[in-house]
C-alpha positions in Angstrom: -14.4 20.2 41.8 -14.5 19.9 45.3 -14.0 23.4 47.9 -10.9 22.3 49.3 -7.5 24.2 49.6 -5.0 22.5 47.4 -2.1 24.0 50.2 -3.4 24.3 53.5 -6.2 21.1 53.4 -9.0 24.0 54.6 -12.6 22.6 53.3 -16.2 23.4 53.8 -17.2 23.4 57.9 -20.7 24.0 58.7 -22.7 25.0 61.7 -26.0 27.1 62.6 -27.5 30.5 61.2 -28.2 31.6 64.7 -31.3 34.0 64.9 -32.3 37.2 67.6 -35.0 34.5 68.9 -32.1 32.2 69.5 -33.5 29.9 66.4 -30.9 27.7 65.0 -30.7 26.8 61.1 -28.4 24.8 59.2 -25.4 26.8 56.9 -22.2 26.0 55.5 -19.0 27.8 55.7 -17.7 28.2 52.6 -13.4 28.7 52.5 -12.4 31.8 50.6 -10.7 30.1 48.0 -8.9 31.8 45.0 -7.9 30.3 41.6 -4.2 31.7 41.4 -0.8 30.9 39.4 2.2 30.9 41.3 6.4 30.8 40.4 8.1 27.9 40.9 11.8 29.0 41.4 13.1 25.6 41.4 11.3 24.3 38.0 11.1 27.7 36.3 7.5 27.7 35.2 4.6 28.6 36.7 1.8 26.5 38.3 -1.9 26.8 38.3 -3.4 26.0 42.2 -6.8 26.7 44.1 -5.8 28.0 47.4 -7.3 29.8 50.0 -6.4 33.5 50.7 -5.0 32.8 54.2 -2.9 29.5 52.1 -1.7 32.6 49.9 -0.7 34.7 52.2 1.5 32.1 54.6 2.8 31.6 51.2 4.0 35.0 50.4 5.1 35.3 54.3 7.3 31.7 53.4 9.4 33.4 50.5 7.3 31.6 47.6 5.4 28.2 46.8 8.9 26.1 46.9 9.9 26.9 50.3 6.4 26.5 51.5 5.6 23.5 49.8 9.2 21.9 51.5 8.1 23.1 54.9 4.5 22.3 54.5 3.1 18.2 56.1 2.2 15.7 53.3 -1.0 15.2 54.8 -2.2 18.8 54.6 -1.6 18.7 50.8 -3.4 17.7 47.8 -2.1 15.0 45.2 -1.4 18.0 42.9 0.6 19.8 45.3 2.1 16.8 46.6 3.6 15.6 43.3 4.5 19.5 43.1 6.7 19.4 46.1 8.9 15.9 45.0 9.5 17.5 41.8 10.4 20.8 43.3 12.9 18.6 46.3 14.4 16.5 43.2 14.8 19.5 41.5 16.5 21.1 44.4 18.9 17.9 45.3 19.6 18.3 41.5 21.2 21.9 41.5 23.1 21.1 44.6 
């Protein structure tokens, strides 16, 4: 399972361990990532994702994972997410 944020795209970055004598040493960066389960509105069930806390929280501060997921770039998403978001929009163009 790879560390990547199914929501926001955030993955591992890495860089230096950077001691007092200025010695530099490789490390990884590691995203803060959560197993949650959030509500879809739209479908009425809920969903199972592996998101980052700072993911979570833009999706809390968005009003829930179906307005966020409408809002959010394809790109940015993973294929989970992404077949998320066309069922939620069909779902959506359904009701109205």
């Amino acid at each position: 399972m790879s560390r990547r944020c199914e929501l926001s795209g955030k993955a591992v970055m890495s860089g230096n361990n950077v001691s007092h004598a200025n010695r530099k040493t490789r490390r990884r960066f590691l995203p803060n990532l959560c197993q949650v389960t959030l509500i879809s509105d739209a479908l009425g069930r809920q969903v199972s994702l592996r998101v980052t806390a700072h993911a979570l929280r833009s999706v809390e501060h968005n009003g829930g994972l179906d307005p966020f997921l409408l809002k959010a770039s394809d790109d940015q998403l993973s294929a989970r997410a992404l077949k998320l978001k066309r069922e939620i929009a069909k779902a959506q163009s359904a009701a109205a």
